[in-house]
C-alpha positions as CSV (number, residue, x, y, z in Angstrom):
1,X,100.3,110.9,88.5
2,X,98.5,112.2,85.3
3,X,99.4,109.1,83.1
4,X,97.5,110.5,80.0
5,X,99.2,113.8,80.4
6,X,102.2,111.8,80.3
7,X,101.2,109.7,77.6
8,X,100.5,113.1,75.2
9,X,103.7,114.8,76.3
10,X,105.8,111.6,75.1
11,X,103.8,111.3,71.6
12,X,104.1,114.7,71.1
13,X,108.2,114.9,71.9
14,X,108.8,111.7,70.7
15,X,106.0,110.6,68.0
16,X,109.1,110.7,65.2
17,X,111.3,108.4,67.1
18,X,108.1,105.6,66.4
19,X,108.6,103.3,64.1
20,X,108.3,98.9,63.5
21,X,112.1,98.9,65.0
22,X,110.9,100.5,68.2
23,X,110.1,99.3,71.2
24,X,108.5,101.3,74.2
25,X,109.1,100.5,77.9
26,X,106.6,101.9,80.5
27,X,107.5,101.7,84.2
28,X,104.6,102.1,86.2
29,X,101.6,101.7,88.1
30,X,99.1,103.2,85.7
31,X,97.6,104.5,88.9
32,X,96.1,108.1,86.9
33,X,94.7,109.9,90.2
34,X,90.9,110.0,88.0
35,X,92.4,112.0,85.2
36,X,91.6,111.0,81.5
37,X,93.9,108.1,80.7
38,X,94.3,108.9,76.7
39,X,94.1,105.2,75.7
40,X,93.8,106.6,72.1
41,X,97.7,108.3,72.8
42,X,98.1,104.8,74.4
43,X,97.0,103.1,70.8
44,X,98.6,105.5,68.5
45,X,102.1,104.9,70.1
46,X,101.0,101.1,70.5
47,X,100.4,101.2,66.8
48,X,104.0,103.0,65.4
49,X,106.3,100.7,67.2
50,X,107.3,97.2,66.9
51,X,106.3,96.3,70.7
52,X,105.0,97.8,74.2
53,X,105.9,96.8,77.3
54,X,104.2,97.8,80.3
55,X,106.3,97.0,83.4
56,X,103.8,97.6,86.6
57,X,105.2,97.3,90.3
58,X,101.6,96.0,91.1
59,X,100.5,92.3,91.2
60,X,97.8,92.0,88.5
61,X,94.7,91.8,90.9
62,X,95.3,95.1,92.1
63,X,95.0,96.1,88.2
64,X,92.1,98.7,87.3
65,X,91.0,98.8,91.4
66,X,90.7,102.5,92.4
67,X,92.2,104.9,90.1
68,X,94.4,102.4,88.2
69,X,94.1,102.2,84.3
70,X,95.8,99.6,83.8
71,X,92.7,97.6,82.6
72,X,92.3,100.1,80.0
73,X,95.9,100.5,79.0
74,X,96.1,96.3,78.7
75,X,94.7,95.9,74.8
76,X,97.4,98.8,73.7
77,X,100.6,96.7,75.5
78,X,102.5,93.8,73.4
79,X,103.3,92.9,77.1
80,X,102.1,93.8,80.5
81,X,103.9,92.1,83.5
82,X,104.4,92.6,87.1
83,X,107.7,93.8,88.0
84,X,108.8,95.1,91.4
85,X,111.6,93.0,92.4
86,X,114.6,91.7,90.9
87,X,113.0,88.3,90.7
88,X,110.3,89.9,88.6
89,X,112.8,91.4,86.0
90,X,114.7,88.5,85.6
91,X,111.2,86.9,84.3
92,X,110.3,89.7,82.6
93,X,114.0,89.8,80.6
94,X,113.9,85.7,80.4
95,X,110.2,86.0,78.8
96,X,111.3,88.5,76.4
97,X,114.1,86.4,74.7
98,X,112.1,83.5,74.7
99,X,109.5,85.5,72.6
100,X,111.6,87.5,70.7
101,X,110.4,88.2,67.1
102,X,107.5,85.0,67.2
């Protein structure tokens, strides 16, 4: 996985789409295999839309161990949770409506 890579190809496709009425879902690990992780791409995209959620299969203490970015990737996300069951989602959606627009 080449997450910066990833991250460029979307703000480069995609960049127009951004705006305050946005939000951006990223499924992932952020596991980058040692290639540059483009935070900057990370905090442009962070910066044009109204919220960024990070979903990551991964329980949070495996976060930046190894080749994960996820460390670097956290100060960019509106919200970064764990989410690899259905359990996890249900969370994830219930956590979203009780924070919606505060």
């Amino acid at each position: 996985t080449d997450y910066g890579g990833s991250l460029r190809d979307f703000k480069e496709q995609h960049s127009d789409s951004l705006s305050k009425r946005a939000t951006v879902i990223v499924l992932g690990d952020a596991r980058n295999n040692y290639w540059e992780p483009q935070t900057e791409v990370l905090r442009f995209i962070s910066e044009r839309c109204k919220r960024l959620i990070w979903l990551n299969p991964e329980t949070p203490s495996l976060w930046g161990s190894g080749d994960s970015e996820m460390r670097k990737y956290l100060p960019y996300c509106s919200v970064a949770k764990e989410c690899s069951t259905l359990r996890h989602l249900e969370k994830v959606v219930e956590y979203l409506l009780r924070t919606h627009d505060k």
